[in-house]
Legacy VTK file of the C-alpha trace (Angstrom):
# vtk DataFile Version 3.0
C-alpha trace
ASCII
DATASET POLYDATA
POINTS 313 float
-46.219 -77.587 -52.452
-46.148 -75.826 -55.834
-43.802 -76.704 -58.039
-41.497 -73.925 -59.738
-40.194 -74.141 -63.312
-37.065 -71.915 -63.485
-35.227 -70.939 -67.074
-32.767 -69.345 -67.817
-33.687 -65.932 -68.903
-36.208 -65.953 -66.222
-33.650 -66.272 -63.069
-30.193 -64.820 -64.546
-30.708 -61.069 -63.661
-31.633 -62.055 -60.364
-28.855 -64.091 -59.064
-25.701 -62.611 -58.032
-22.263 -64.311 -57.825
-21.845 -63.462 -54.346
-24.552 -65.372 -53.299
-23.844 -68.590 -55.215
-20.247 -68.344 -53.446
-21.779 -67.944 -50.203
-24.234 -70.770 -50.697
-21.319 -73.065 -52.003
-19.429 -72.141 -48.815
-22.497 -72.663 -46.510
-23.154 -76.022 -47.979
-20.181 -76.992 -47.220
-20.643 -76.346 -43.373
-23.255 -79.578 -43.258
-22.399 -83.283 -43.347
-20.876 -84.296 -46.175
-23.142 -85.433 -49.653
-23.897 -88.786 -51.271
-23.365 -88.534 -54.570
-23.837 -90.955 -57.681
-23.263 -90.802 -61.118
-24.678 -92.522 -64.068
-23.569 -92.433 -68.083
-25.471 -94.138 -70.810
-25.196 -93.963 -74.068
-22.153 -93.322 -76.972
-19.902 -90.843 -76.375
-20.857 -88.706 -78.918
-24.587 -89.025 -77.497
-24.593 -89.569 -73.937
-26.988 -89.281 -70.811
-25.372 -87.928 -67.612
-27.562 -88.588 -64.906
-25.658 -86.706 -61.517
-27.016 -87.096 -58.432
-26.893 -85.886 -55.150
-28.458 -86.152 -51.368
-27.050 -83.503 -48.659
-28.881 -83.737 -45.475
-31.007 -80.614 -44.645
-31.026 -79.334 -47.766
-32.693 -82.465 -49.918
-31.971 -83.916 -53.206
-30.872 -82.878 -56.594
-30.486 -84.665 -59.672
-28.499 -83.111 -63.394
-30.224 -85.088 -66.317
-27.934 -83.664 -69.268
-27.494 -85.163 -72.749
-23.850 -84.193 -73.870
-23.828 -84.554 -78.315
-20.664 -83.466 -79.334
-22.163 -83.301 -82.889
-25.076 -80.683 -81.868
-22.880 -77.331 -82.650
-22.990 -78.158 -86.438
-27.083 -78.148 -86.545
-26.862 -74.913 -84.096
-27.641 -76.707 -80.848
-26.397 -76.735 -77.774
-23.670 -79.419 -77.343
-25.330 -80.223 -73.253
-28.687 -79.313 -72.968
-31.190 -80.779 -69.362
-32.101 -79.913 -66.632
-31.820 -79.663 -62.750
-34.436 -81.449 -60.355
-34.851 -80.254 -56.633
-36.249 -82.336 -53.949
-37.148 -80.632 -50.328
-36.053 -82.899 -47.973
-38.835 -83.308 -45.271
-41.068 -85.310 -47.747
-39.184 -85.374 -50.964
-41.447 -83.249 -53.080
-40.467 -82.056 -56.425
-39.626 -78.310 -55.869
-37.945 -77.012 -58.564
-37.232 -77.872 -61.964
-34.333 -75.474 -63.349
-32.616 -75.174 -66.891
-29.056 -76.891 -66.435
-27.161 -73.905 -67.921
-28.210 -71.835 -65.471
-27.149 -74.428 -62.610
-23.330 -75.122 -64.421
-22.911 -71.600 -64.481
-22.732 -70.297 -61.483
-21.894 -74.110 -59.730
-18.869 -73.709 -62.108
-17.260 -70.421 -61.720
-18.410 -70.152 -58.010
-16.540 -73.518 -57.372
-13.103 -71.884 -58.176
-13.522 -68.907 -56.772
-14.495 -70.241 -53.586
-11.451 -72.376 -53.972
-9.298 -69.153 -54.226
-10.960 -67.188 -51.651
-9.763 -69.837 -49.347
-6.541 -70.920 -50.727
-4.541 -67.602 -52.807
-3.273 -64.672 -51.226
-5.757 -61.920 -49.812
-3.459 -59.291 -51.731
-3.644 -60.850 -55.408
-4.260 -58.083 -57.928
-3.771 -60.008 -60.964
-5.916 -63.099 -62.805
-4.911 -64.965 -65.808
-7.744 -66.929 -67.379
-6.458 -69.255 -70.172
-9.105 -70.046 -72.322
-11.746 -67.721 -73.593
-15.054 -69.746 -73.640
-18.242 -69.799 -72.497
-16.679 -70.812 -68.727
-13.671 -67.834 -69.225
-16.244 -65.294 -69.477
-18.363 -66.762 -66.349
-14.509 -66.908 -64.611
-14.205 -62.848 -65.040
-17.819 -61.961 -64.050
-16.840 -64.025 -61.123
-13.616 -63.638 -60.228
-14.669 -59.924 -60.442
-17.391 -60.522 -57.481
-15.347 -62.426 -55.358
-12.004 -60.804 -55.691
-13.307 -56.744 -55.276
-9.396 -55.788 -55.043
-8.458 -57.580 -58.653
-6.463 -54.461 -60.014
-6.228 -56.553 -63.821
-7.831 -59.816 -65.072
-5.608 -61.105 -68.597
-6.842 -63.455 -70.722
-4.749 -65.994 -72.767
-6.288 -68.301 -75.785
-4.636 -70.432 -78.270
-6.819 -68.305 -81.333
-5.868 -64.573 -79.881
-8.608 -63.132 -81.623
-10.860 -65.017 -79.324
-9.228 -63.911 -76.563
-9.028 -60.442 -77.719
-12.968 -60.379 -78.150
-13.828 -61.396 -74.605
-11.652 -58.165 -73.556
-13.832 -56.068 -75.770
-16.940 -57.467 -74.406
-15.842 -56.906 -71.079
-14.939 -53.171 -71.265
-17.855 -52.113 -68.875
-16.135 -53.765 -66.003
-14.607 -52.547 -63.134
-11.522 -54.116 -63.532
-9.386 -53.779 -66.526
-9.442 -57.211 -68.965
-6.674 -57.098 -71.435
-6.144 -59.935 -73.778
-2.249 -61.320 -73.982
-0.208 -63.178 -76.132
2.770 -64.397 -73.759
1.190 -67.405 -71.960
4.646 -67.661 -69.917
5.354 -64.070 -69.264
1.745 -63.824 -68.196
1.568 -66.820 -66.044
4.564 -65.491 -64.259
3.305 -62.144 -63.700
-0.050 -63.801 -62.508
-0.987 -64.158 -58.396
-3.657 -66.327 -59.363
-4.249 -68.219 -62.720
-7.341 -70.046 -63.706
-7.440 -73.176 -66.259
-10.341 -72.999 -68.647
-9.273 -74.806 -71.567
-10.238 -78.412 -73.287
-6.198 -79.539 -73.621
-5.705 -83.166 -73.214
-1.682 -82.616 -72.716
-0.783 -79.674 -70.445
-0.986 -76.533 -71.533
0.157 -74.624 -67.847
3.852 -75.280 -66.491
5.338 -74.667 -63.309
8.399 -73.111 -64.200
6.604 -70.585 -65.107
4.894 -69.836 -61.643
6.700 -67.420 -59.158
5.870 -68.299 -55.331
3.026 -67.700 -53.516
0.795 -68.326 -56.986
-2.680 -69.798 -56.543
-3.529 -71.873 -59.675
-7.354 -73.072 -60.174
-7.309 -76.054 -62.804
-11.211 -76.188 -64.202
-10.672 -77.756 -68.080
-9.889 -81.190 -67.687
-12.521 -83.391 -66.647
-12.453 -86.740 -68.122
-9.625 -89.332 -67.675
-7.507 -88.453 -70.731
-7.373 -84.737 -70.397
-4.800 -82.750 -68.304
-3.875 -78.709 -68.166
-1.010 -79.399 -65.568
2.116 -79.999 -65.871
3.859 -82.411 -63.183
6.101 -79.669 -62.061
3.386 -77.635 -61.224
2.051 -80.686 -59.311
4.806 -81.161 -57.255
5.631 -77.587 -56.647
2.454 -76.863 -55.720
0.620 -78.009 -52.361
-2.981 -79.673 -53.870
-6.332 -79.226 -53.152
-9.371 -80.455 -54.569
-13.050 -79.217 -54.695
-14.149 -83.059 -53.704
-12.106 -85.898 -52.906
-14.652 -88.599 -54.613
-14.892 -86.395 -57.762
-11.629 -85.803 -58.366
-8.930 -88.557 -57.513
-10.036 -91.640 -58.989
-11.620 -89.750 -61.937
-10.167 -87.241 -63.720
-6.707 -86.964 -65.619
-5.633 -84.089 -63.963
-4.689 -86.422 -61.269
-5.205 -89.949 -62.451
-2.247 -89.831 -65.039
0.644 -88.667 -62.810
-0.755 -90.406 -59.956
-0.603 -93.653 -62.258
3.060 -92.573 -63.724
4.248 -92.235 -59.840
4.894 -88.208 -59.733
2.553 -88.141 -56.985
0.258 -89.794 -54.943
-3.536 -89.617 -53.831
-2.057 -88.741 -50.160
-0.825 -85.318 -51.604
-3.895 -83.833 -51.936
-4.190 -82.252 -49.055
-8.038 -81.435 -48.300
-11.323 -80.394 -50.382
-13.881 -77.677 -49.747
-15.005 -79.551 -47.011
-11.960 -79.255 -45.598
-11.050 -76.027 -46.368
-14.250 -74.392 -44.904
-13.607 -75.785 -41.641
-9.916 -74.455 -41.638
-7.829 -77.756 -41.397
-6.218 -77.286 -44.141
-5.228 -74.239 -46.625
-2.052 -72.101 -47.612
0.693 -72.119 -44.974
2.744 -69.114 -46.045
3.045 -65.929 -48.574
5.415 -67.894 -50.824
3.568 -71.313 -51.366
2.298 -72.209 -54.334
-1.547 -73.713 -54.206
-3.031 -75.720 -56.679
-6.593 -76.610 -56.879
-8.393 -79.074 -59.114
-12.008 -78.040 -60.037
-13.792 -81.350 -60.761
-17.282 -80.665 -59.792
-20.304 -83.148 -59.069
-23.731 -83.493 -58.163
-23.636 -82.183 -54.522
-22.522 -78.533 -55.902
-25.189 -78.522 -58.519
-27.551 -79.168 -55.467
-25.951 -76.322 -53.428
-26.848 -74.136 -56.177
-30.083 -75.322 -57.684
-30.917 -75.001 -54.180
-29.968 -71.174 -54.094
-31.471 -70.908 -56.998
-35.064 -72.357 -56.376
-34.759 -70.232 -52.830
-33.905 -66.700 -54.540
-36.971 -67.699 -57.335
-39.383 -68.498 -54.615
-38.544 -65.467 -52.627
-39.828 -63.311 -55.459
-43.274 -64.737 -56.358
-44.063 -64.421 -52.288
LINES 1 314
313 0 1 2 3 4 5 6 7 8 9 10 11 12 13 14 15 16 17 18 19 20 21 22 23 24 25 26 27 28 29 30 31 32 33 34 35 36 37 38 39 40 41 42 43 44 45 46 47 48 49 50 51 52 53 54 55 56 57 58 59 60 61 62 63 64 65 66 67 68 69 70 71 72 73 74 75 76 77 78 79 80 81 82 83 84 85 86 87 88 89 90 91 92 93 94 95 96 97 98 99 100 101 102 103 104 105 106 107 108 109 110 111 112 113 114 115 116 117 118 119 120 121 122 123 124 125 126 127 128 129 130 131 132 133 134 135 136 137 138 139 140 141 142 143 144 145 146 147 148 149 150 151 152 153 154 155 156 157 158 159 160 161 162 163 164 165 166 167 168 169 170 171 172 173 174 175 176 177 178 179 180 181 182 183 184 185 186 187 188 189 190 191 192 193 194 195 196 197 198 199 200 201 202 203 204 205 206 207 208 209 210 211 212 213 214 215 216 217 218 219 220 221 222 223 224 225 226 227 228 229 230 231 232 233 234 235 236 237 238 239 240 241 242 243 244 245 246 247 248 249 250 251 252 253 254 255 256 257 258 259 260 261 262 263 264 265 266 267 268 269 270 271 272 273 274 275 276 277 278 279 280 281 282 283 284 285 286 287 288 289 290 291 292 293 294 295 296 297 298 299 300 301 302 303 304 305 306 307 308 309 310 311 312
């Protein structure tokens, strides 16, 4: 089979957010991924290595190089890429720039989460953070949440947070950049995490029932956006159990400190898709933890190497 070399300027207009949401939700119909993970290096220069092997669909593995350093010379702090393997024979079938795959594995992976988990009526998103990831969160969040009447967007440097809302005039739905992280969190129906805090920057006083929060930012074991109100207010979800629990603060420290345990997370996307588990009532608060891994990069490389194909037949 032929092999196809995707980049990133080559796919992006083609893919749509509604399909990587779809294929996140269909992959998560089959038997549940292997997944390993390898690190080598110093952490200011390491190799991430994420794999993955989901029956039916094949293999995937992330090669990334993460040099916290790079910004400074004007390169990309993670640069690699994305390797598909069909599953019949294991042939090399795609080889795709890892931006692209983060991307849309990224944003897609919360809204998912909130498709399944927050109220069908929410009208009103707050992002905190305005990133890279924020502006992927309102793109998205736009797709998957056509009734979103206002998206606000909260960062510690309000000018950056003010210039994401200019960018994102042409939308559909109005962006507005605030300054009130509490008054904005409380007038929120869903709120979405997108910062790099190590102590929590989200609390749950602020949260009025029936909220639907979607924690992204912290992803190694010393990093938290949460605060433990929130945690035990809310009911918890993750995105995977094996990704999540055992490795990232977010959980880790007040699992550790006793607040809660690894029995109150209540389901992942697995889970979830099947309709065991999900939001009881109006009034509950949901909280859902965004940790990633290998087998959602291969759910979307694999999307990705499909919709590419599809257009050179």
């Amino acid at each position: 089979m032929s092999l196809n070399v995707i980049d990133y300027e080559a796919a992006i207009d083609h893919l749509s957010w509604a399909g990587a949401i779809e294929a996140l939700r269909s992959g998560h119909e089959m038997a549940r991924a292997e997944v390993g993970d390898l690190v080598l290096g110093p952490p200011a220069g390491a190799l991430l290595d994420r794999a993955a092997y989901i029956a039916g669909t094949g293999y995937g593995v992330k090669a990334v190089t993460v040099f916290d350093d790079n910004p400074a010379h004007g390169l990309a702090t993670v640069q690699g890429a994305m390797l598909v393997f069909e599953p019949e024979h294991g042939c090399l079938a795609a080889v795709i720039d890892s931006r692209l795959v983060t991307e849309f594995k990224t944003a897609g992976d919360s809204v998912l989460g909130a498709r399944l988990l927050a109220r069908p009526d929410s009208r009103q998103l707050l992002i905190v953070g305005a990133g890279t990831l924020a502006r992927s969160l309102v793109r998205a969040y736009a797709a998957g949440f056509p009734a979103l009447e206002r998206i606000a967007v909260w960062a510690r440097k309000p000018e950056q947070a003010q210039r994401l809302a200019e960018e994102m005039q042409g939308m559909t739905v109005e962006v507005a950049a605030v300054d009130d992280l509490p008054r904005a969190a409380a007038q929120a129906d869903i709120v979405s995490t997108a910062t790099m805090a190590r102590t929590p920057v989200l609390e749950g006083a602020w949260l009025r029932p029936g909220t639907h929060v979607d924690l992204i930012g912290a992803y190694k074991a010393d990093m938290r956006e949460a605060d433990d109100e929130l945690l035990t207010r809310g009911s918890l979800f993750v995105d995977s159990r094996e990704t999540t629990i055992g490795h990232i603060g977010e959980l880790m420290i007040p699992i550790a400190a006793g607040v809660i345990t690894a029995d109150d997370v209540q389901g992942d996307l697995y889970d979830l898709v099947k309709g065991s588990v999900g939001r009881r009532a109006d009034s509950e608060i949901t909280v859902y933890k965004n940790g990633g891994g290998a087998h959602l990069d291969t759910m979307i490389a694999s999307y990705i190497a499909r919709t590419m194909a599809d257009r050179v037949q």
